[in-house]
N, C-alpha and C positions, 0 to 999 in steps of 0.2 A: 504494500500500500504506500503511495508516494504522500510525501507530507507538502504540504501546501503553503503556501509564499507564507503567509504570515505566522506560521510556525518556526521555517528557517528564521526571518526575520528576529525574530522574538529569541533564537535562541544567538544567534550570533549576538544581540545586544545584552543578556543574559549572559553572556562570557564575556565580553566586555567590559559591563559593569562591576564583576566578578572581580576580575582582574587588578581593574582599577581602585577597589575598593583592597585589592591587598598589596597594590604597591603603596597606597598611602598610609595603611595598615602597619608595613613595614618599615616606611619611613617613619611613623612615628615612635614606633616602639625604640629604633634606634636611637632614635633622639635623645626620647627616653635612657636608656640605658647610658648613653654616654654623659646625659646631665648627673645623672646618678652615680658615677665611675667618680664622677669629679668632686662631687658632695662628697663622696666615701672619702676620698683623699684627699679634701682638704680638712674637713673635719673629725674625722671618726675613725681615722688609723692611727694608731700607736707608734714608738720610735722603730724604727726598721720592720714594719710592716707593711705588706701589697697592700694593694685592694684590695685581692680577694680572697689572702685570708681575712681580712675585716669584716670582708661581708659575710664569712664564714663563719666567724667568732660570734658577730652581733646577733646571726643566725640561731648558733645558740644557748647564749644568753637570753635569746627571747623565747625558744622553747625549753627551757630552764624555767625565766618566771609564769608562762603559761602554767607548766607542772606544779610549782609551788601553788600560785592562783585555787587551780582547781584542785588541790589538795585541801585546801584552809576552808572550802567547800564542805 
């Protein structure tokens, strides 16, 4: 059964938009990320620390005070 113009149509803009919605998608996130790389290191690493054991650390520290939290529960 052949599919009919406003099918193809609908689907090629359907990719498209698709598409478009994940290159902006991606471009934000990296944003993201790299504002946040910069935060970590200028604030929140210790002396001779990466980033990302920092980010590793803070990691968990906060699954640490979650535990206690929900222990005092």
């Amino acid at each position: 059964m052949a599919k009919s113009k406003i099918i193809k149509a609908n689907e090629k803009i359907a990719e498209k938009v698709t598409s478009g919605f994940q290159k902006v998608s991606d471009t934000v996130v990296s944003g993201y990320l790299k504002i946040e790389d910069k935060f970590v290191d200028q604030y929140l690493t210790k002396e001779g620390e990466s980033v990302e054991e920092a980010k590793k650390r803070i990691h968990k520290e906060q699954e640490e005070k979650k535990g206690s939290a929900s222990n005092k529960r």
